[in-house]
C-alpha positions in Angstrom: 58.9 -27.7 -88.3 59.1 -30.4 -85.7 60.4 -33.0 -88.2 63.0 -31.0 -89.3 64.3 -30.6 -85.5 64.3 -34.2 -85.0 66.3 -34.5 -88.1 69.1 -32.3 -87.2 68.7 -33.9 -83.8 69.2 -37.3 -85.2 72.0 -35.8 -87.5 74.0 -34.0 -85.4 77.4 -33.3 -87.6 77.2 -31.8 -90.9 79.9 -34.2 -92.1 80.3 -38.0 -92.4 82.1 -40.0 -90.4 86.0 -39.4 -89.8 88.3 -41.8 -89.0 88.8 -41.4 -85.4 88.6 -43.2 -81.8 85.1 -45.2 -83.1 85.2 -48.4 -84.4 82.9 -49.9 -86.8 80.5 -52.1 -86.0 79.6 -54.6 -88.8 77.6 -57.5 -86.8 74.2 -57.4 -85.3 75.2 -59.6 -82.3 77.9 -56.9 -81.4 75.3 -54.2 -82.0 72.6 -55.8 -79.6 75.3 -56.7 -76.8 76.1 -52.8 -76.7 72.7 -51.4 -76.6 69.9 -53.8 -76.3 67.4 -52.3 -74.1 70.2 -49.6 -72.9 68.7 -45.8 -73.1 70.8 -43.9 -75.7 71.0 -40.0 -75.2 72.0 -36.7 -77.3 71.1 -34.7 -74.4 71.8 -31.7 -77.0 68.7 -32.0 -78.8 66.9 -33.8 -75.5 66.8 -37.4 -77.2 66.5 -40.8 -75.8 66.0 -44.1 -77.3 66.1 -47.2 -77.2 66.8 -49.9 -79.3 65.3 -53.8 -78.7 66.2 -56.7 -80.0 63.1 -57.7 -80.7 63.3 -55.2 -83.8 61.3 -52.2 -81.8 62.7 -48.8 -81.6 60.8 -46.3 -78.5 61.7 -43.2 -77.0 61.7 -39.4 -77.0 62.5 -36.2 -78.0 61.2 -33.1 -77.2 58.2 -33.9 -75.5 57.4 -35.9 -78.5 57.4 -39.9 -78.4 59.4 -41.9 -80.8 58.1 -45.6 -81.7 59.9 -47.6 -85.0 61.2 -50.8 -85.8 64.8 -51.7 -87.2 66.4 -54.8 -88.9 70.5 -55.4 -89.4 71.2 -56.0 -93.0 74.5 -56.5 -94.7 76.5 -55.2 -91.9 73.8 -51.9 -91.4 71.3 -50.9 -88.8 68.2 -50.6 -90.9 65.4 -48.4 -89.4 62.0 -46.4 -89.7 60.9 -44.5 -87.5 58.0 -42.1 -86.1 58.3 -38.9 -84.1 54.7 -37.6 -82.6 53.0 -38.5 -85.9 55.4 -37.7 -88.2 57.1 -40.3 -90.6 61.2 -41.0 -90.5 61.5 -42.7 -93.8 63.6 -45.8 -93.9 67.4 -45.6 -93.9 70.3 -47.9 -93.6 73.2 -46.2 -91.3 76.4 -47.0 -90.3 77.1 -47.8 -86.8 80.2 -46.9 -84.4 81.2 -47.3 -81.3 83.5 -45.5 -79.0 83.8 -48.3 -76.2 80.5 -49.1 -74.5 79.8 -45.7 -73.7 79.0 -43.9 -77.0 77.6 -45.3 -80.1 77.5 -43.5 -83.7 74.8 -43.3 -86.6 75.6 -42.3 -90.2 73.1 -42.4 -92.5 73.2 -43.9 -96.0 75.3 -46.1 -94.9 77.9 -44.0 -93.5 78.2 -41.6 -96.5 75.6 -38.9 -94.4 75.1 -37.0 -91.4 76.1 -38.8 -88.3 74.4 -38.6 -84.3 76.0 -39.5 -81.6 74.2 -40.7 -78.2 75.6 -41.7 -75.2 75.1 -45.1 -73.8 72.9 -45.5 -70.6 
C-alpha cells in the first residue's frame, strides 16, 4: 500500500506532459544549476527531495525516507530509488522546468505520468 502512495505521489497527473509554460530541459549542466542540493516539494502528497550532483537522491515522504541515486543519459534524468524499504525501479524521465521555481518529471521519457515539485 505504501508504494503505491508514493507512486501516485511521484506521478501526480494522469496524463503526459502538455505543451505548456515548461520548457524542456535536455542537458545535465542546466539540470544541476536548477536543483543541485535545492529541496524539491509536492506538498500535496508531503514530498521532499533532493537531488545532488554527486548522483545521490535523499528525502521524504510521508514519514518515510527516500535514498537513490540518478545519472543523466541522452538528454534524461535516470533514477532508482527507495522509499522506507521499498524498491522504485529504474526509470528514465523527462525533465521541465517552469523558471527556477518549479521543475517537472515524466516518466518513460516523457511519454508517462508527470510530478511536479516546487523548487526550494
Amino acid at each position: 500500500m505504501k508504494h503505491l502512495v508514493l507512486c501516485a505521489a511521484l506521478a501526480t497527473a494522469a496524463s503526459p506532459a502538455l505543451a505548456d509554460s515548461y520548457v524542456p530541459i535536455k542537458d545535465q549542466a542546466t539540470f544541476l544549476s536548477l536543483v543541485n542540493g535545492k529541496e524539491l516539494r509536492n506538498r500535496l502528497y508531503g514530498v521532499r527531495v533532493s537531488v545532488f550532483d554527486n548522483g545521490a537522491i535523499q528525502g521524504a515522504a510521508l514519514g518515510w525516507g527516500i535514498t537513490g541515486s540518478w545519472s543523466w543519459q541522452d538528454g534524461y534524468f535516470c533514477r532508482e530509488m527507495n522509499w522506507g524499504g521499498d524498491p522504485i525501479p529504474y526509470n528514465c524521465q523527462l525533465v521541465e522546468a517552469r523558471g527556477d521555481q518549479q521543475v517537472r518529471f515524466t516518466v518513460d521519457r516523457g511519454n508517462g505520468q508527470s510530478a511536479s515539485f516546487r523548487i526550494q
